[in-house]
C-alpha positions in Angstrom: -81.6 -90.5 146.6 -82.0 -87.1 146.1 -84.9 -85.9 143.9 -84.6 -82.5 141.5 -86.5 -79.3 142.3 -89.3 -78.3 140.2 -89.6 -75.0 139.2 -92.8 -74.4 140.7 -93.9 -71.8 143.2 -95.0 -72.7 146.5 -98.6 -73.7 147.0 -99.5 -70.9 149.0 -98.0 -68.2 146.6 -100.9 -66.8 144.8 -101.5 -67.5 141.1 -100.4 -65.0 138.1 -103.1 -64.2 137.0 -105.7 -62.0 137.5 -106.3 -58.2 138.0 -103.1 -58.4 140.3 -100.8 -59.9 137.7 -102.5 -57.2 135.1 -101.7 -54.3 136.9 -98.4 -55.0 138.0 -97.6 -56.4 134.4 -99.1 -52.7 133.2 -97.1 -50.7 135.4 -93.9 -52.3 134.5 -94.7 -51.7 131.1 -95.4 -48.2 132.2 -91.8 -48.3 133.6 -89.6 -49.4 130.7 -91.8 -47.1 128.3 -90.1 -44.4 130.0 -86.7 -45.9 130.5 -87.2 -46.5 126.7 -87.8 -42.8 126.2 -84.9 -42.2 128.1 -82.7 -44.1 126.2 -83.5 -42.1 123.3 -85.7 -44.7 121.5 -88.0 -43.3 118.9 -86.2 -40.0 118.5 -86.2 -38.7 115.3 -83.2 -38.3 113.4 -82.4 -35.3 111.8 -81.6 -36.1 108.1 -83.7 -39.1 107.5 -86.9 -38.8 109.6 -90.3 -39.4 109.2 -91.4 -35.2 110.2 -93.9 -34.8 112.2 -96.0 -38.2 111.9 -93.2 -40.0 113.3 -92.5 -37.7 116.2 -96.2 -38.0 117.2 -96.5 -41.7 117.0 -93.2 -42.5 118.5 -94.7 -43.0 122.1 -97.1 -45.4 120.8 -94.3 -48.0 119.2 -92.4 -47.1 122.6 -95.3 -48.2 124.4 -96.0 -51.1 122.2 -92.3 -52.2 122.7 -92.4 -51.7 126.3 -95.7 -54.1 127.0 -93.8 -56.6 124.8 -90.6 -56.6 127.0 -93.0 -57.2 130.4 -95.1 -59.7 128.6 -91.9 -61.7 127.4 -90.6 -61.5 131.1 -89.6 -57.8 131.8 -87.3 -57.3 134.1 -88.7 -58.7 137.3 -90.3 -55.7 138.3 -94.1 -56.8 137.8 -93.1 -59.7 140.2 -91.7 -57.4 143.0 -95.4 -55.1 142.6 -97.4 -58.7 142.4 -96.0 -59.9 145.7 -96.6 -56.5 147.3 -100.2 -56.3 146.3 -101.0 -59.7 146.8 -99.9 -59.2 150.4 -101.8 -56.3 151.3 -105.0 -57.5 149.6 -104.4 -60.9 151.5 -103.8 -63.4 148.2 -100.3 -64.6 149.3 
């Protein structure tokens, strides 16, 4: 009989959490904060915006929105920086 695969990591991968997991989390937030800027989010439109307040705190919902997206999951980049770090401090 064959028996389903959990979806768990294998025991020797290191755990997520931890200053590892915080710092790759961060930096990935980092990342799609300025993909988001990019993309144009937060720019203020002509006819309808907010003046000045709203072009000065428009990085801070982009950042917001960003560490949202790579606490929900991201987009596997915090994964990719874990596993690299974790290697070279030895954790995996």
């Amino acid at each position: 009989m064959i028996t389903p695969m959990s979806n768990t990591r294998a025991p020797d991968a290191a755990p997520r959490t931890g200053p590892l997991w915080e710092a790759a989390r961060a930096l990935e937030a980092s990342f799609l904060s300025q993909m988001l800027t990019s993309a144009g989010l937060g720019t203020v439109s002509e006819g309808f915006g907010g003046g000045i307040g709203e072009d000065q705190f428009a990085s801070l919902m982009r950042d917001e929105q960003a560490r949202a997206m790579a606490n929900a999951g991201g987009i596997g980049l915090a994964e990719s920086i874990f596993k690299s770090l974790a290697t070279r401090a030895g954790d995996a």
